[in-house]
C-alpha positions as CSV (number, residue, x, y, z in Angstrom):
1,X,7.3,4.4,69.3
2,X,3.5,5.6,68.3
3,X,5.3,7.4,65.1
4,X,6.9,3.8,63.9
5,X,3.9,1.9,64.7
6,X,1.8,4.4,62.7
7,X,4.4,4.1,59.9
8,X,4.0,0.5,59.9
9,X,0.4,0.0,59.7
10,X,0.5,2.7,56.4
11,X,3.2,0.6,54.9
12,X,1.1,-2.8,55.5
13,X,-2.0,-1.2,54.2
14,X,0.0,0.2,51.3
15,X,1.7,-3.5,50.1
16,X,-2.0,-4.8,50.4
17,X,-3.0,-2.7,48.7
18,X,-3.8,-3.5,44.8
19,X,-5.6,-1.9,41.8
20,X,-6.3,-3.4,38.5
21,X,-7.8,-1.6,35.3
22,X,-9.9,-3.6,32.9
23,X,-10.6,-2.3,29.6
24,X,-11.6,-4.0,26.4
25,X,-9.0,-4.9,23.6
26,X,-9.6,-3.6,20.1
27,X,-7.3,-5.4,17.2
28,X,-7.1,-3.0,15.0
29,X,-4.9,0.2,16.1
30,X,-5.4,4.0,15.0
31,X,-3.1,3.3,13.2
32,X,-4.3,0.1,11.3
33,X,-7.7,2.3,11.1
34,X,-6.3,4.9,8.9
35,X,-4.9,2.5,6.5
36,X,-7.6,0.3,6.5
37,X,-9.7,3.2,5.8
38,X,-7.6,4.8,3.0
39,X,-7.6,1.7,1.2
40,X,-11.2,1.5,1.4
41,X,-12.0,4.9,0.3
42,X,-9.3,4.2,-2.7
43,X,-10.6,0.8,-3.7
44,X,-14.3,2.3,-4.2
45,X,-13.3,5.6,-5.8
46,X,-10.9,3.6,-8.3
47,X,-14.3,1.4,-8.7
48,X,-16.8,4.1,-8.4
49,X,-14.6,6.3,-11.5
50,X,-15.1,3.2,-13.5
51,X,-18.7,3.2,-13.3
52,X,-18.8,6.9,-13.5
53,X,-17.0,6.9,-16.9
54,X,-19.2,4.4,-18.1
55,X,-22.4,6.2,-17.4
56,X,-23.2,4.9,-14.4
57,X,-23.0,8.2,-12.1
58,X,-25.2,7.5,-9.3
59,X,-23.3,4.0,-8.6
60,X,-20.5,6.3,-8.0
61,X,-22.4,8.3,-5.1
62,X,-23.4,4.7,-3.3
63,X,-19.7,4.3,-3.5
64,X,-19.2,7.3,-1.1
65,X,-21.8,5.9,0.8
66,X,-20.9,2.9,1.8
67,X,-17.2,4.3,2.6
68,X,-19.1,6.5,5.0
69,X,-20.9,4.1,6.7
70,X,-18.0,1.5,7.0
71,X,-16.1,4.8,8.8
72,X,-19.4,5.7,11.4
73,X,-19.2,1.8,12.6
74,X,-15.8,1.5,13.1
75,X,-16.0,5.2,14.9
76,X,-18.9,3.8,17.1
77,X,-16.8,0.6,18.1
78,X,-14.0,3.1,18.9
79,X,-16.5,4.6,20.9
80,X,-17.5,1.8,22.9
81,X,-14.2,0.6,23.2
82,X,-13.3,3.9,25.8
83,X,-15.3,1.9,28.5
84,X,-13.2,0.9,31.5
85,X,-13.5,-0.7,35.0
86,X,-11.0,0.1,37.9
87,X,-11.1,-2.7,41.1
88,X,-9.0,-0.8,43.8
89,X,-8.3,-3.4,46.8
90,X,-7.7,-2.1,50.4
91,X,-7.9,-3.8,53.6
92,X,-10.3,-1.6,54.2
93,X,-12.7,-1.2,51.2
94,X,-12.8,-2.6,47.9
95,X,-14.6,-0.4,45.2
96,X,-15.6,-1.2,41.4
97,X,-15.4,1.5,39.5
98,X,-17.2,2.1,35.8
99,X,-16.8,4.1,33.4
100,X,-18.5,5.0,30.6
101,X,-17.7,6.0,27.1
102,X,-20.1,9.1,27.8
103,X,-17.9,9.9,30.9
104,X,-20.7,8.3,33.5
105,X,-19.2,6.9,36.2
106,X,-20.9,4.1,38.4
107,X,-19.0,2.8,41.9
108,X,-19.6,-0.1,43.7
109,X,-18.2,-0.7,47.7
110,X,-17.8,-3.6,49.2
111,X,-15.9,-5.0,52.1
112,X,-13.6,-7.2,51.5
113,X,-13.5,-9.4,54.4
114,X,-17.3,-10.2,53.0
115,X,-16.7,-10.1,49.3
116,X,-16.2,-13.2,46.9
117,X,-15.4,-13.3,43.2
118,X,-17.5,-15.6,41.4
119,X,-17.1,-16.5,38.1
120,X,-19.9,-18.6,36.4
121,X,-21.0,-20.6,33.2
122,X,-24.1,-18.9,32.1
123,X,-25.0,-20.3,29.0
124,X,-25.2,-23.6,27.3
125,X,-22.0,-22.8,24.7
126,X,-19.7,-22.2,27.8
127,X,-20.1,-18.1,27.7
128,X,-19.0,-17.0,31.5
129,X,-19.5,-14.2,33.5
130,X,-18.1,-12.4,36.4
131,X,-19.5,-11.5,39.7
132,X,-18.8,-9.6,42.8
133,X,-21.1,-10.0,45.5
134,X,-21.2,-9.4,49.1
135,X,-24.0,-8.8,51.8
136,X,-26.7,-9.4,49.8
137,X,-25.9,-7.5,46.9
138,X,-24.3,-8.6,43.6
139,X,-22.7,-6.8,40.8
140,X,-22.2,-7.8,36.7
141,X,-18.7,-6.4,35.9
142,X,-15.7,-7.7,33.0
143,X,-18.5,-7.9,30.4
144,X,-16.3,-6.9,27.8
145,X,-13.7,-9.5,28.7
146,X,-13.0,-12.8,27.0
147,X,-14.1,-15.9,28.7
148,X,-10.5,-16.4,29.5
149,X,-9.6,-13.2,30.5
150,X,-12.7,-13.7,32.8
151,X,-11.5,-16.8,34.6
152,X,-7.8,-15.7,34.8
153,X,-9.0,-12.2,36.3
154,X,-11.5,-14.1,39.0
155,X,-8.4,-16.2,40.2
156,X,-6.1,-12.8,40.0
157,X,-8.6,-10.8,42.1
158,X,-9.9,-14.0,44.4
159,X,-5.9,-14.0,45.5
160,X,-5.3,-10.5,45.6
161,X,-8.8,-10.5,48.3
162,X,-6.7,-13.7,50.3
163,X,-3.7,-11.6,50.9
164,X,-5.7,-8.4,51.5
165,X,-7.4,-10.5,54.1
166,X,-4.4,-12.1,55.6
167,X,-5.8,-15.4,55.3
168,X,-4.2,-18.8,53.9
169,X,-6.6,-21.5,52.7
């Protein structure tokens, strides 16, 4: 009788149990990159051979340049496109989880029972953001998300918290 009441309680905590990964979208594939980028470096060498041929050498050089610097930006947005934040729900815990493109990791734990999702209009042109906060304490998290994403998430993670609770409104 103990074993199956044991077995129970881990198979309740384990269907309320949820996780979610939020991670910011970026358009433009590895893929995409690569082509965008070798028709880049194409278009100014075609243009930079012109100017070369007519006399113009160091045009040709800026020509490199600028195919160089359109490369580093797109590699830093790459870059800070690696961030991600995990929410993992228990009945017993829920933790925020950030990490950074450098590989720091932040975590935030609250208890559930205490913890609300807010999701607010911050500035005058309707920009949101989204808020965890519990006993006092209050973390910024979803920065990266669209206002959409934002609201839709707050109503995912506000109902995931209900049924975590066992609570009906």
């Amino acid at each position: 009788m103990i074993g199956n009441r044991s077995e129970k309680q881990v198979s309740n905590a384990a269907e309320n149990a949820a996780q979610f990964v939020l991670h910011p979208h970026r358009s433009l594939p590895p893929s995409g990159f690569v082509i965008l980028m070798s028709l880049i470096s194409l278009v100014s060498f075609v243009i930079g051979m012109v100017f070369f041929l007519m006399g113009a050498w160091p045009v040709f050089g800026f020509f490199g340049v600028d195919v160089a610097l359109i490369y580093w930006a797109f590699k830093l947005n790459y870059r800070s496109g690696r961030i991600y934040e995990t929410v993992s729900l228990s009945p017993e815990l829920l933790k925020l989880t950030r990490v950074h493109p450098s590989g720091k990791r932040e975590e935030f734990d609250f208890n559930p029972y205490w913890t609300r999702v807010r999701c607010t209009v911050d500035q005058p042109d309707g920009r949101t953001s989204l808020r965890l906060a519990a006993q006092g304490k209050e973390v910024l998290f979803g920065q990266f998300l669209t206002d959409d994403e934002r609201r839709d998430f707050a109503d995912a993670l506000t109902g995931a918290l209900v049924t975590t609770r066992g609570s009906k409104f």
